[in-house]
Residue, then its C-alpha position, 0 to 999 in steps of 0.5 A: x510479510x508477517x502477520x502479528x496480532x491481526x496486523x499484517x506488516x507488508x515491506x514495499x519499496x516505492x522508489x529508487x531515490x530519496x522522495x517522500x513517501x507521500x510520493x508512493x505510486x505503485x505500478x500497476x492499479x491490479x496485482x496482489x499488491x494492488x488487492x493487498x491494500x484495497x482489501x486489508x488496507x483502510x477504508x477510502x477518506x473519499x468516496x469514488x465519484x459516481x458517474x453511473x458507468x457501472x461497477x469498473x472494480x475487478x471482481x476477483x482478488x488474487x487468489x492469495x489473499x483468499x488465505x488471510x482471514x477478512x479483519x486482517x489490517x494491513x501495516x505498510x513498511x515503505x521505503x525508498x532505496x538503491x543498490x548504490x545508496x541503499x536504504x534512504x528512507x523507511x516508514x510505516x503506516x496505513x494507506x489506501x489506494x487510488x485506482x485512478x493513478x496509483x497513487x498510495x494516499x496515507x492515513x497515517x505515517x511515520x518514520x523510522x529510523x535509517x541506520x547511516 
């Protein structure tokens, strides 16, 4: 991770193989990595459709994330390599996560050059 001008740039590998990164799931729905995004990441473009079950979200954040200040915005840089391929793909952007499946859905993104 580093933090430059109020952007904190977060590396995440989102595959083994050549996928896009509209294809980016993460593992598992809680975890700093999950926090990361829900807290410094942009706000959701939908809202969570209410069935009035009561509040599901984790209360607690990791507790590493009580060190970054509350407006630091959170730049993905993911990218999709193997030991055998290594890097096939890099980009950058901002995303926000579903809880639902994992699945990251990107505002923006872009790509990056791969050296070949």
């Amino acid at each position: 991770m580093m933090l430059v001008r109020g952007q904190l740039i977060y590396p995440l590998r989102y595959a083994k193989k050549d996928v896009p990164v509209t294809a980016a799931r993460l593992r598992r729905a809680t975890g700093f990595r999950a926090d990361l995004i829900r807290r410094h990441g942009p706000p959701a473009m939908q809202q969570a459709f209410d069935l009035d079950l009561g509040e599901l979200e984790d209360a607690e954040v990791h507790p590493d994330l009580e060190l970054l200040p509350e407006d630091v915005r959170l730049v993905l840089a993911a990218y999709a390599c193997s030991m055998e391929k290594g890097v096939m793909r890099i980009e950058w952007g901002s995303a926000e996560l579903r809880r639902e499946d994992r699945y990251l859905i990107w505002h923006r993104h872009e790509p990056l050059p791969v050296a070949g």
